[in-house]
N, C-alpha and C positions, 0 to 999 in steps of 0.2 A: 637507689635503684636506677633511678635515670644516667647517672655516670657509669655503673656496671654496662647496660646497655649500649651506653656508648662505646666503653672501652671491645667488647663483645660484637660489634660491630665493625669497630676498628680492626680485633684481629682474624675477622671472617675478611675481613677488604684484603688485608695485607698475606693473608694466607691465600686470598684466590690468586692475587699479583703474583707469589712466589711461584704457584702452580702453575700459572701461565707462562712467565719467564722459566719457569721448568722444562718444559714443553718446548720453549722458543729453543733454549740452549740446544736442547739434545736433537731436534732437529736438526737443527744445525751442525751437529757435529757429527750426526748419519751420514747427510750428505757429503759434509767434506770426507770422509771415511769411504764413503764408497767411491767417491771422485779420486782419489789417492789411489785405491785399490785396482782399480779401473785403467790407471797409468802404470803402476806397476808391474802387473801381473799382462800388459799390453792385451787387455780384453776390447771386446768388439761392442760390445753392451756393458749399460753401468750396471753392479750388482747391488742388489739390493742390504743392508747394513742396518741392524735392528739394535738400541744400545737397551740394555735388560737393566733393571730398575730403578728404585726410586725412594729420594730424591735423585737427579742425576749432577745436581748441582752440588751436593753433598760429598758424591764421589769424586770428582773434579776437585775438589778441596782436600779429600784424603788422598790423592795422585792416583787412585785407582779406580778399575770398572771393575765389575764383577761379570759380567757376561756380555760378550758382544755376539750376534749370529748373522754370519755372512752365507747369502748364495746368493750360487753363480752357475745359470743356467747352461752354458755352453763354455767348457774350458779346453784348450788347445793345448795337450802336451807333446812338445817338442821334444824327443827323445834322443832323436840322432842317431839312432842302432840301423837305418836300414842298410842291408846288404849285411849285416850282422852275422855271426854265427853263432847259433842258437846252443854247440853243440850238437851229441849222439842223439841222431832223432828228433832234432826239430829249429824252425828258425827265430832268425833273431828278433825279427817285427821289425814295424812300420817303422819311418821314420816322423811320424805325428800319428797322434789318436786324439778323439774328443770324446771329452765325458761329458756326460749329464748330470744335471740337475744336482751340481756339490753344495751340500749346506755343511756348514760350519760351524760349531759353538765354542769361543773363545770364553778362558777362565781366568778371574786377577788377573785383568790389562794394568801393566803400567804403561805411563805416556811419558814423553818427552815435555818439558815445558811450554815449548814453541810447538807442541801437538804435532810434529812434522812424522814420529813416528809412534808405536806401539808395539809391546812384545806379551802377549798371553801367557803366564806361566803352564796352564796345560789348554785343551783342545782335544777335540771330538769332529770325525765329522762321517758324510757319508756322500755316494754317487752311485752313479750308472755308467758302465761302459757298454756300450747298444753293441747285437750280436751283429748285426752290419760290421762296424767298425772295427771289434775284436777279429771278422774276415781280415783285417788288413795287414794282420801280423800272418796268416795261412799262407802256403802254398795255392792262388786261385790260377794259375798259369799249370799245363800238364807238365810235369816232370816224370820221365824215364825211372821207373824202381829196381824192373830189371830190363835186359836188351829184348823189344822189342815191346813192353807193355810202359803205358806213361798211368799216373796219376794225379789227382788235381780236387781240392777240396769247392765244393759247389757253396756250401752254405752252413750254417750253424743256426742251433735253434734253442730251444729249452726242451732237454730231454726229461724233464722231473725227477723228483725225489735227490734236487742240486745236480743233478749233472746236465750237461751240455751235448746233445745231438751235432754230431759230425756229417754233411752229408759227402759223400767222396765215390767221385766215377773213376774205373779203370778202364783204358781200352788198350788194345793191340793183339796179339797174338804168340804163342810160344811153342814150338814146334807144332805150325799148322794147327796150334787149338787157339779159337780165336778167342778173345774177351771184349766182352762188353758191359759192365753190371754198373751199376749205380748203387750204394749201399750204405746206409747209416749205424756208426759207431756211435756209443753213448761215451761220454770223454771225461772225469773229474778234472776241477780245476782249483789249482792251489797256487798261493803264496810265497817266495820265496827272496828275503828283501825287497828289493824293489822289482821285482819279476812276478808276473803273472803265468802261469804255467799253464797248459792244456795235454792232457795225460790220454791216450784212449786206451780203454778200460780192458777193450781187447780187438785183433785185427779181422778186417776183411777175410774170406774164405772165398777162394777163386777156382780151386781146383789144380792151381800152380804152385809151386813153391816159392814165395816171396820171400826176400832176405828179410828177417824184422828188422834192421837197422836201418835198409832200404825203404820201407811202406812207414814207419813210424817220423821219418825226414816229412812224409807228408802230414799224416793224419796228427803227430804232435807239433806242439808250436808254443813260442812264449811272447809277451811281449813286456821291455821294461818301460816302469811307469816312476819316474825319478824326480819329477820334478811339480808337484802337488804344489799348490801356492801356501807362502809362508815356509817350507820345511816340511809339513805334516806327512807322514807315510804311512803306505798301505801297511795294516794290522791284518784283514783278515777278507780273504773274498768267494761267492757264493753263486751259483748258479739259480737266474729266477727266471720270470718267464720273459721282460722284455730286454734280459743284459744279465751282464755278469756284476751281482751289487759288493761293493766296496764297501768296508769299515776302514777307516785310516783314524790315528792320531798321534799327537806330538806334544813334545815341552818345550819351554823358549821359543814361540812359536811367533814370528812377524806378522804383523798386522797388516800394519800400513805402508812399511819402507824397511 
């Protein structure tokens, strides 16, 4: 009995050591994970990098992770479209926008040996684009619809039940009838590759005759979003109340480099 004991003693010692060196590893390997990802992706803050189960030393032996989940509180997409043309009815967008709050869930990571990279066989993730920011693909400067009336999008909001509130002033005048109104259009917003589209549902009512090819250059607008860290692309996007929320995912998807 006193040798059982021993031994039973011995493999509770040796089983906490592993679980601690457990712990030590993958800590360690968060860090460098987010450190990497933090260079790559040229972020301003390191993101935070969670390695999902256990053992993880186990995994590291079989060359793979089963789940890594990365966010990243503020990401900067460099798009390059501005001065774009959006086409019929609406523009190209900003030349950057910033997302919110992208988490990540990374599937079967294999690594390099030398751990310098990583590539997820599939991936999930999701964000915000703040109604602020999606302004920045709008017309917010007046532009001329017809001679002599301009118009110019004021703000965006959450109009409910997923659509997007447009607010849009017209001013000037048309044979001596003057305009002045302020007016909110309710806008669907959809997906289309790497394009976010903004649709309104239907036009202002002035009392003029507006070209619809003319008023929709304002009140529609797209912006493209091409360059999601790793690869991963928008799947599907919704109108809620603080932004427009994003579903993205991908396969062969980069980790770390």
């Amino acid at each position: 009995m006193r040798a059982l004991r021993i031994i039973l003693i011995i493999v509770v010692v040796l089983g906490g050591l592993f679980v601690i060196a457990d712990r030590v590893a993958v800590h360690l390997a968060q860090n460098e994970a987010a450190d990497r990802i933090k260079t790559n992706e040229h972020l301003t803050e390191t993101p935070s990098v969670s390695i999902d189960g256990f053992p993880f030393l186990t995994q590291v032996a079989g060359g793979e992770l089963d789940e890594i989940h990365v966010g990243i509180k503020d990401y900067e997409v460099d798009t390059g479209t501005a001065g774009g043309n959006g086409g019929a009815g609406g523009n190209g967008g900003a030349d950057t926008i910033r997302i919110d709050d992208l988490e990540a869930d990374m599937h079967g990571v294999d690594f390099s040996g030398d751990y310098s990279s990583a590539t997820a066989r599939t991936a999930t993730g999701t964000a915000t684009i703040s109604y602020a920011e999606l302004l920045k693909a709008a017309k917010s400067e007046p532009t001329e619809v017809v001679p002599g009336v301009t118009a110019k999008v004021l703000g965006l909001s959450d109009g409910g039940n997923g659509k997007i509130k447009v607010k849009v002033r017209l001013e000037g005048s048309v044979l001596g009838q003057k305009i002045a109104q302020t007016t909110s259009l309710l806008s669907s917003v959809t997906v289309e590759g790497d394009t976010v589209k903004v649709h309104a549902d239907s036009l202002p009512k002035t009392g003029v005759d507006l070209a619809e090819q003319k008023i929709r250059s304002i009140t529609d607008f797209q912006q493209v979003i091409d360059k999601l860290p790793g690869g991963i692309r928008i799947d599907k996007v919704e109108a809620a109340e603080e932004g427009v929320h994003i579903t993205a995912k991908g396969t062969d998807v980069s980790v770390t480099g």
